[in-house]
C-alpha positions in Angstrom: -36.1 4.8 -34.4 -39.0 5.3 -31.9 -38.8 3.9 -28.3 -41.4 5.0 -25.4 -40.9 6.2 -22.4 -43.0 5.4 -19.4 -42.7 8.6 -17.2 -44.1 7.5 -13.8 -41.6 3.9 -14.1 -38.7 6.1 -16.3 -38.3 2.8 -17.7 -38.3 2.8 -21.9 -39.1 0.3 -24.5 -39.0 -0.4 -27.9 -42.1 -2.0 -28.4 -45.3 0.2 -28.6 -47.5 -0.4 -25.2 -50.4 -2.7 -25.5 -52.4 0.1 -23.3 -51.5 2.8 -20.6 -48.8 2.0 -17.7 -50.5 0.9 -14.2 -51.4 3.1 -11.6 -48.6 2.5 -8.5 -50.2 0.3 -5.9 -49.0 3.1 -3.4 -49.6 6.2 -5.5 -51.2 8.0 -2.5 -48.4 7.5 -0.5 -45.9 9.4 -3.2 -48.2 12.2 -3.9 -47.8 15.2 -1.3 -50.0 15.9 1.6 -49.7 19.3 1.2 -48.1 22.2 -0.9 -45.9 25.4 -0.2 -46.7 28.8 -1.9 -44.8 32.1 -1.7 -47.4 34.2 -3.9 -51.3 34.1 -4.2 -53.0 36.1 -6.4 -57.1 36.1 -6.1 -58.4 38.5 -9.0 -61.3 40.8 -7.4 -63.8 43.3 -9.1 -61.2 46.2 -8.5 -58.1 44.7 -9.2 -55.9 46.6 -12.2 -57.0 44.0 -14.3 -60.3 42.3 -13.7 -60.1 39.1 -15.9 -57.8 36.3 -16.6 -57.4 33.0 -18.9 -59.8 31.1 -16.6 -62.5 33.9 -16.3 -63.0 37.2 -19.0 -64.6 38.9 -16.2 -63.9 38.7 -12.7 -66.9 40.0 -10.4 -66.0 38.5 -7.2 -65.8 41.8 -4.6 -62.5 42.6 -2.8 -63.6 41.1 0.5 -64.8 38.4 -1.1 -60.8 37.7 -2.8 -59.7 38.3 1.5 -62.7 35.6 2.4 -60.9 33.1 -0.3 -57.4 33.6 1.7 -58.3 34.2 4.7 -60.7 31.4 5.2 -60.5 27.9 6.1 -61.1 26.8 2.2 -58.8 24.8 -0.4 -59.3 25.4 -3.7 -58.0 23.3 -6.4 -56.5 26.0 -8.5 
């Protein structure tokens, strides 16, 4: 036997859903204002490995990586 499994609610049904869940009336209010990270890697030109799954070849200069951290940026990464 099948049953579905809303995973926002974490309620579960038998029935198949006539279409996709509702968006929470006060999703902006669960979602976080900000994140924490320990580790930040920005690829440059020079690094041991110039490329990565999002770009084969990274051309960006090393002072350009430190203007990407440094600066008063967000990225969505």
């Amino acid at each position: 036997m099948v049953y579905f499994l809303n995973k926002h609610t974490k309620k579960s049904q038998w029935d198949k859903p006539t279409g996709p869940a509702p968006l929470f009336e006060d999703y902006d209010s669960r979602s976080p204002a900000s994140v924490q990270c320990s580790h930040l890697l920005i690829k440059h030109a020079d690094s041991r490995r110039p490329s990565s799954w999002r770009e084969a070849n990274i051309t960006r200069t090393k002072e350009e990586a430190l203007e990407m951290l440094t600066g008063n940026h967000q990225y969505a990464f």
